[in-house]
PLY file of the C-alpha trace (Angstrom):
ply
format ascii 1.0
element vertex 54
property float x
property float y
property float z
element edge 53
property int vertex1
property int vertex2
end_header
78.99 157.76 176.96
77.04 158.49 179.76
74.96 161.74 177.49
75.34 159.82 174.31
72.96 157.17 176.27
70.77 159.95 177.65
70.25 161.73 174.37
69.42 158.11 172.82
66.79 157.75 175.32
65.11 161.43 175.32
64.98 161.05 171.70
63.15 157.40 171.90
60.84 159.50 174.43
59.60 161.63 171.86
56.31 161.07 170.23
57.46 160.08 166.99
56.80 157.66 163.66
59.72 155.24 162.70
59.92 157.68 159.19
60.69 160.42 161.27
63.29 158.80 163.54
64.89 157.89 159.65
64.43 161.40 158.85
66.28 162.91 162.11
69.10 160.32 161.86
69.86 161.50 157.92
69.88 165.09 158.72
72.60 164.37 161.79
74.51 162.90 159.01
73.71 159.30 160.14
72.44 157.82 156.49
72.74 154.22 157.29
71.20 150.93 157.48
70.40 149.47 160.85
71.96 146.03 160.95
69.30 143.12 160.31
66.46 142.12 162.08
66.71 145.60 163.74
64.52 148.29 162.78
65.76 151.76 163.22
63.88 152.12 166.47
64.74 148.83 167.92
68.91 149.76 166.87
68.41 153.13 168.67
67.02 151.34 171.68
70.23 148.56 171.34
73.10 151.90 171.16
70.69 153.10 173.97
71.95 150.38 175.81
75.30 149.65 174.65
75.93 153.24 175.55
74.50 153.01 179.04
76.76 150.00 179.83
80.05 152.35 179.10
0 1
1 2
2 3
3 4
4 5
5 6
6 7
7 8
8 9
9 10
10 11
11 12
12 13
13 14
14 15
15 16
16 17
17 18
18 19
19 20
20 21
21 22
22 23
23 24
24 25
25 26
26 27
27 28
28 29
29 30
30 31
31 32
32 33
33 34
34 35
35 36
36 37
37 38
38 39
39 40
40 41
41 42
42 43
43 44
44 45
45 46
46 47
47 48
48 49
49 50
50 51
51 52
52 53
């Protein structure tokens, strides 16, 4: 959990557009919705977190 948080953050480091974060996240296979009022940025940051704290 401990990497899974780490590669959440170094990817929330990188200079990047919200389209592009959607783009990355399809071509890993990950073609879904954040949950509402979350944008995909601001669910990244939560599993960021989530992660950290296992």
């Amino acid at each position: 959990m401990a990497q899974l948080a780490g590669e959440l953050h170094d990817l929330l480091a990188l200079p990047v557009e919200e389209p592009d974060y959607a783009v990355g996240l399809a071509e890993l296979g990950l073609e879904v919705a954040p949950p509402a009022p979350l944008s995909i940025v601001g669910w990244l940051v939560e599993l960021a977190r989530a992660a950290g704290r296992h």
